[in-house]
Structure formats: C-alpha cells, structure tokens
N, C-alpha and C positions, 0 to 999 in steps of 0.2 A: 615918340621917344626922344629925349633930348639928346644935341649931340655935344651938350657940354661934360668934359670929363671930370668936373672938380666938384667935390661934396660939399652945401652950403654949410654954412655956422649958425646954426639958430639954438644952438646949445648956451643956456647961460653961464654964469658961475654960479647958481645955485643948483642949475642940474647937474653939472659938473662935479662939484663938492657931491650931491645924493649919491651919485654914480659912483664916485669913488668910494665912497662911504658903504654903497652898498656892496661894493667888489669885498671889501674886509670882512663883512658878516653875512655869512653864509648855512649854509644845513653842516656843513663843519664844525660850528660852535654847538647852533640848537639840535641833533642829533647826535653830534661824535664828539663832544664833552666830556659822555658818560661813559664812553670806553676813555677814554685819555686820562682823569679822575682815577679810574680803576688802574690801570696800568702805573701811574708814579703819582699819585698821590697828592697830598701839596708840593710837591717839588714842579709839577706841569705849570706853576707861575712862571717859574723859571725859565722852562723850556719854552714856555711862550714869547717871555722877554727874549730868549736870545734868539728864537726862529724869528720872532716880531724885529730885532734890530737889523738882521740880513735880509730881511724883504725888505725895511726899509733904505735901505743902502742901493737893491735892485732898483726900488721906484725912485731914486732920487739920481743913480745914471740913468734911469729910462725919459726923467725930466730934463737931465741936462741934452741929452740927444734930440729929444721933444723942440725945446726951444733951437735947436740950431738949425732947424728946418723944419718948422710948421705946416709944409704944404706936402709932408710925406702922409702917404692915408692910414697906412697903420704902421705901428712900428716896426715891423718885420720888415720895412723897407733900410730902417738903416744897419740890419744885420746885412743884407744886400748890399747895402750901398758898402760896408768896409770889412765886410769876409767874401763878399763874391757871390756871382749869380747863383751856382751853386748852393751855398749855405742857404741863399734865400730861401733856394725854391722847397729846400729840404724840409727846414723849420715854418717855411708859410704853409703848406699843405701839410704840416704834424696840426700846425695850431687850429688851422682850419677842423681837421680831422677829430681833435681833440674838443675842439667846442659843438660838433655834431653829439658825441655821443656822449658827452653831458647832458647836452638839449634831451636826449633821449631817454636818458636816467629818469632827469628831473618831473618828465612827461609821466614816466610810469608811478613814480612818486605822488605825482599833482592826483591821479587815480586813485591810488590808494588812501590819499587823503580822505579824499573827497567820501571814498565806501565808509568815513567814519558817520558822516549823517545822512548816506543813500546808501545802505550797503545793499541795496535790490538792483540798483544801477548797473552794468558793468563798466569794470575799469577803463577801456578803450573809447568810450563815449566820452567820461570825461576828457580823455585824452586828445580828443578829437574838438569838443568846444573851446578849452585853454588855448590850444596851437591854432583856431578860426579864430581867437578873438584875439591875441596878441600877435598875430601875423597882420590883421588888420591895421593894426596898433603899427606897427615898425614901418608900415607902408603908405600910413595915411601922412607922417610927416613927421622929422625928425626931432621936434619941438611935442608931438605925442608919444614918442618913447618916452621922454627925457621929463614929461610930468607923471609918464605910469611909473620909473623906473624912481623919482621922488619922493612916490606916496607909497609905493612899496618897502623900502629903504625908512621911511619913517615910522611904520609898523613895526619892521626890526625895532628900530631905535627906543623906544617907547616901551616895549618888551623887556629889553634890558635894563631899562632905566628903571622900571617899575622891580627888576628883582634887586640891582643894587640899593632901591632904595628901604623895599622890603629888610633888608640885610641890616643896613645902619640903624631902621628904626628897632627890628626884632632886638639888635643887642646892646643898642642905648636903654632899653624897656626889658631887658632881661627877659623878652616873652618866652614861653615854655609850649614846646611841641613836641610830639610824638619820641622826639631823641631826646627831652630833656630840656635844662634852661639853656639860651639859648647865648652864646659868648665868644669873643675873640679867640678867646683858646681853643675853641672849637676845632679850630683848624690844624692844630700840630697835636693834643693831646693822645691823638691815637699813631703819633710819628707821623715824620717829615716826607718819607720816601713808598713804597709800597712795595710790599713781595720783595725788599731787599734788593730794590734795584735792578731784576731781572729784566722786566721790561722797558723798563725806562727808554731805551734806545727807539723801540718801537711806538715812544709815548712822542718821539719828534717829528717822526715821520707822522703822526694822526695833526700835529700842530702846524706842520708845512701844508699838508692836504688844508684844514682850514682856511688857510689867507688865500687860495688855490682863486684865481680873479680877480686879483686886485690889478693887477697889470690892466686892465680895464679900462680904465684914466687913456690908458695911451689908442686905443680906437677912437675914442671920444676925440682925439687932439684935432683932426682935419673937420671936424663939424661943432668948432667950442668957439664962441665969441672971447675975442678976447684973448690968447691962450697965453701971451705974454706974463699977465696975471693971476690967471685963474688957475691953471695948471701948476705952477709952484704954489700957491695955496692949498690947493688939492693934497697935492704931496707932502708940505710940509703937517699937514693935519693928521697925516696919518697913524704917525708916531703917537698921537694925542689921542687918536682914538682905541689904537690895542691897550695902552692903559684901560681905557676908562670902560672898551664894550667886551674886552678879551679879558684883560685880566679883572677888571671891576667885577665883569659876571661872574668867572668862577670863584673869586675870593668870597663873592656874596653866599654863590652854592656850598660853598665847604663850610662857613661859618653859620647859617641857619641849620646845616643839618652835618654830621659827621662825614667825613668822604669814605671811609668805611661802609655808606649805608649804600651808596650807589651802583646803581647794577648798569652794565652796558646794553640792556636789553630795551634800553626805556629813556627816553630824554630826561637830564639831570630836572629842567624845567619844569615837566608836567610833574614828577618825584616832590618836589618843593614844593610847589604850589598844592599840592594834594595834603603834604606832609604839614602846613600850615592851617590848611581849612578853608580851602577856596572852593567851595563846592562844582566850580566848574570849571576848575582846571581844566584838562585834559580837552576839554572843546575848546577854552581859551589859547591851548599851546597848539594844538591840531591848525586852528586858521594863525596862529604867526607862522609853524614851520609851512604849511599849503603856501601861504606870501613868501616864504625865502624859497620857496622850490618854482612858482610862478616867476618870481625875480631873477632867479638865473636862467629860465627858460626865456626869459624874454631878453635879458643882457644873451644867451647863445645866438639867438635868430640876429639881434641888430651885428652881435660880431660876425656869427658867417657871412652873412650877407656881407659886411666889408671886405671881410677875409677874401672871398672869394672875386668881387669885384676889383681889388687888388692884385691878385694872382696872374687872373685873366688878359689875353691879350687883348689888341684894342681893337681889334677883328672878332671878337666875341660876344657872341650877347649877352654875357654875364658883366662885358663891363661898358653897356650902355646905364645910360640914368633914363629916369621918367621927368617929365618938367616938372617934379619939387625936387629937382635932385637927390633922387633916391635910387639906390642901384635895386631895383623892384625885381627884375629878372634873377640874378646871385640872392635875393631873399626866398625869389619862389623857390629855384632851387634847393636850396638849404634846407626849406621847410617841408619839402617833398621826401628831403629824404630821413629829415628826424621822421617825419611821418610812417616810413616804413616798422615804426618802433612797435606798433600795433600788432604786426608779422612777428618780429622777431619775438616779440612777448609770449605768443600763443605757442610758437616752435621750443623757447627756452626759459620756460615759466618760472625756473625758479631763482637762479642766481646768474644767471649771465651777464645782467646788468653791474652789478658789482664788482664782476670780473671785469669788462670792458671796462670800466670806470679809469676801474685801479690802473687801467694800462694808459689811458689817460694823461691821470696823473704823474704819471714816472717821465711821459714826454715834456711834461710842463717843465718837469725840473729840466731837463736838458736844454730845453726851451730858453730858460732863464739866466742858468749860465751863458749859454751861447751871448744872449745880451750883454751880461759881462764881458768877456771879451771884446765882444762890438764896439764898447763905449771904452775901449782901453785903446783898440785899431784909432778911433775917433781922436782922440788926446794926440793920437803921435801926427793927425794930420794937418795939412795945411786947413781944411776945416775949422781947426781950432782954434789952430796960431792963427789964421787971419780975420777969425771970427770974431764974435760980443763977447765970446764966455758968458751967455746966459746963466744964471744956475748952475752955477759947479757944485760937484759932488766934490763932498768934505772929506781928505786923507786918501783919493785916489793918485794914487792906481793900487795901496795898499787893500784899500778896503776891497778892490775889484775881488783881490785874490782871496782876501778870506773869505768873500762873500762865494765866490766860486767853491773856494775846499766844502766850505760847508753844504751847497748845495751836491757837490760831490758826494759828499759821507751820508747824505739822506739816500742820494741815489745806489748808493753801495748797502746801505740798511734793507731798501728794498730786495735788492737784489740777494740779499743772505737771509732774508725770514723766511719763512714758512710759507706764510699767508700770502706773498708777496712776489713771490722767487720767479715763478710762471708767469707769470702777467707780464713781472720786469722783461723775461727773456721775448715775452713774445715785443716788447717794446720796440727793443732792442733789435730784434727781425724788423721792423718794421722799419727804423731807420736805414738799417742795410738793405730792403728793396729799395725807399728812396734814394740812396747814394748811389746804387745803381742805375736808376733809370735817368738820375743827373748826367752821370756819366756820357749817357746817351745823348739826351738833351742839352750838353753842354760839353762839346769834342774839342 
C-alpha cells in the first residue's frame, strides 16, 4: 500500500471533456423526458434553458474554486475550506451518501435492463457481473475509468445525434408517420403549454433531477492533466452542449411526433423510433439507456471511492492509496456497500428505490447551493485578493444569489408536491442528524 497521499493526473482533456459530457446526459433525459413533455408541453424547452443556465452559473463558481486550488481532492473540500469544518463534514458525507444510492438505483436498473434479452436470468446476477466488472475497471487505473467512462458518454452522444438528425431530415422531407406529415409546427399546433400550466412547476423539478452529475468535472480535478486548461474548457462547453443534447433532442421529439402523443410510461426514444419504422427500436434504446445506467454506476463507484478517501482521516484505511495511486480500500468499501442493493431489492421490491433516489436528489440541491455560497465566502478572501483570478465567474456575486433562489424554489417545489413531500422531509431529517453529530465532532 502506498504511503503517498496525493491522487495521480493521468486524466486527459479528452477524458475530462467525456466525463463532463457524460455528467449532462443521463437516465434523466433518456427515461424522464417523457414525463417532463407530458407535464408542460413545448414550454419544458424553456425550463430547460433556464434550469440549464443556473447549473451553469454552479459549474462555472465550481471552476473558478477549482483553479484556485488544484491539489484539493474533491470539491467539498473548499466548502470546508470557507464555511468550516462543520459544513464540510455535513455535505461530504450527504454527497458521499448520495452517490451510494444512486450507485444502487442504477444497479437494479442495469438488471432490469438486461431481463430485456435474458428475461430467465435473475436481476441480482446481472447485478452482480456490471459491479465485478466496473469495480475492476475504477481499480485497475485511473486512465481505465476515464476510456470506459469515454466510450460510454459517446453512445450517448451518438443517440442523440442520430434523433436530432432524424428530426431535420423527417421535416426538410415532409416524411409522414403514424401522426401525420411531419413539420416544424408540429411542435406548438397542439399549444405551447400542457394541462394549462398545472404542472409546469413540477416539470422543473424532473429538469434539475436531469443535469443531477454534472458537478462531476470537479472529482475529476485532482486526477486531470493539465486542469489549468482543461477544466475551463470542460465548463465552458457545457452551455453548448444543453443546446444541442437537451434541448436539440427534445425539439427533435416533439417535432417528428406531436407531444400530445407521449406517455410517461415509456421513453420518448424508443416511442419515436417505433413511431417511424425502426424495426428495432426498442432493443436499440434498451442498450443506450443499459450504457447511461452502466455510466453513472461507474462515475458512482470512481466518486465514492474519492468521496470517501477524502473524508477519511489519515489514520484510516480508507485513505491510504495502492502504488497506482488509487484510494482501492474507500472503492472497496463503497462497492460493498452498493452491493447490499441485492438485500434491499428482495426486502423492498417494489418502489423503494425511487423513493430513496428522490431523497437523494433533494440533498443534491442543498448540495449545490451550499457551493454557492462557498464561492461567494471565497471572493471576500485573501484567497482571491492575493490570488490569479483564474476563471472568474461572470456577474458574481449576483448570479451567486439567483443561482441560489432558484435552487431554493426547486427545493421548496419538492417539498409541497405530492410525490415528493416525504422523501423531502426525510432529507431534511437527515441533515439534522448530521448537524447533530457535527456538533459532537466539532465542540
């Protein structure tokens, strides 16, 4: 075991760019499209520009924090470094937390997939080969994450690009499908908005859940060649990619086929691709969404594994390295314990996972603000004044705050739905046992 503490750089910028790329497109677009379409209609362009400009406003203080200390291992360290030991340790053990039972979604997901062309198999097998071969993956060398997490991320891409492109050609060619001929107006002639706007508010919350990883970029920053470079690239592309992979795709879906026709039960995708005459759709959408569920299973394990070598003290086995510099121990752990996912499945077969998810997600938001903040502390210190000014974020410390309200009002959305109300509150508990046992840990 090595007793060097520092995590190598053998990340390029072109892993770096996949990675980010792949933190934006996730089982959020290619699954939860089709409720978000149903709930507001063509108007979820909208909502996506504006959820898409306050995440980017997050990634570009997370970039300017990034470059002002590059040898911090994940970013939760400079929430630490200027709200206090405290905040650290709250939001590194939420984050940690939070990418565990992801990990564990994604796992029972990657199962279900899979019973599409073994349905004799059980679920927990596959379950069990994905987590032995990308745990393999995260531990063999951080240069074999960063080409699975690549070629993963480029299946996405490919995906999308094939429906946008579907799109331009179906309605420069007037082609005629199951709804009809196929045409720009597609898109508004059945109105702009859905159900009169009822849910609309609910349609922002399913469009935050989406971008839910992109923060991603910032694990990467202690193992990225280069970060000087590559990491404002990364960031600055982002912007250019919710055009082209967020909104591109759904402008493509509501233009080949009415968004009237889409049901939440069913990816807009495989709906499209059926609805044109692809005879094999549905096995073609089946292994891209398998790759975006294998892809965040494997971005979970490289993040706890940091997460937690991070967290850990230096009298820990969780934060020794192996001689390739890899925090192996904080990976197994990690991996042991999404592994119990296989238990929990058999105890709570039917919606638990969902549940848990969602509780997740409400930490994230808090998460994120909290980063705001962080990078507002950062501006007022000698940190700054005596620093480079790397990469400054554009109209801070304004944007800090709307970026905040807004992620506020997502988090108050939750907290008043339906669907949502219970998970928020158990969040919510969850925070207040950490603040507690800080309390403890930090007298």
């Amino acid at each position: 075991m090595s007793e060097n503490h520092s995590l190598e750089r053998h990340l390029s910028g072109r892993h770096v760019n996949m990675i980010a790329l792949g933190g934006t497109i996730g089982t959020g677009l290619f699954l939860g499209a089709g409720e978000s379409i149903q709930k507001a209609g063509p108007t979820i362009l909208l909502i996506y520009i504006v959820t898409g400009f306050f995440v980017f406003s997050m990634m570009r203080a997370l970039g300017e924090l990034l470059l002002s200390d590059t040898n911090q291992t994940v970013f939760i360290g400079f929430i630490k470094k200027y709200l206090g030991e405290r905040a650290g340790f709250i939001m590194g053990w939420t984050y940690w937390l939070g990418w565990i039972v992801i990990a564990m979604a994604e796992l029972t997901a990657i199962g279900n997939y899979m019973r599409y062309w073994f349905p004799s198999i059980p679920i927990w097998i596959w379950g069990i080969v994905f987590l032995a071969v990308l745990y393999s993956i995260n531990i063999i060398a951080v240069r074999a994450f960063g080409e699975t997490e690549f070629w993963f991320a480029m299946i996405k891409i490919v995906a999308i690009l094939a429906m946008i492109a579907a799109g331009v050609i179906m309605v420069v060619l007037h082609t005629r499908t199951e709804s009809g001929i196929t045409h720009l107006s597609t898109l508004w002639e059945h109105g702009l908005i859905a159900d009169k706007g009822h849910d609309v508010l609910s349609a922002f919350q399913m469009a935050f859940f989406a971008f839910l990883g992109v923060e991603f970029v910032g694990i990467t920053a202690s193992e990225t060649k280069n970060p000087e470079s590559t990491i404002p690239k990364s960031i600055n592309s982002i912007i250019i990619r919710i055009l082209i992979f967020y909104i591109g795709a759904l402008l493509a879906i509501m233009v080949i086929q009415p968004w009237t026709h889409y049901s939440s039960e069913m990816s807009p995708f495989v709906q499209v691709f059926s609805g044109i005459g692809v005879p094999a759709a549905a096995g073609i959408i089946n292994f891209v969404v398998l790759t975006a569920a294998a892809s965040s299973l494997n971005s979970s394990l490289f993040t706890t594994g940091r997460m937690l070598f991070a967290l850990s003290d230096k009298k820990s086995m969780f934060s020794k390295l192996n001689h390739r510099a890899i925090p192996m121990n904080a990976i197994t752990f990690s991996t042991i314990l999404v592994a119990t996912v296989v238990l929990i499945n058999y105890l709570f077969p039917n919606d638990a996972f969902s549940i848990v998810t969602s509780i997740a997600s409400a930490t994230f938001i808090v998460i994120y603000a909290t980063l705001m903040v962080a990078h507002i502390k950062y501006r007022k210190s000698a940190d700054y004044h005596k620093g480079q000014q790397l990469f400054k974020m554009p109209g801070a410390p304004i944007t800090n705050y709307l970026t905040i309200l807004f992620m506020g009002t997502i988090f108050l959305i939750l907290l008043l739905s339906k669907g949502t109300m219970i998970t928020t509150l158990l969040a919510i508990c969850w925070f207040a046992v950490l603040f507690f046992v800080s309390l403890r840990k930090y007298q």
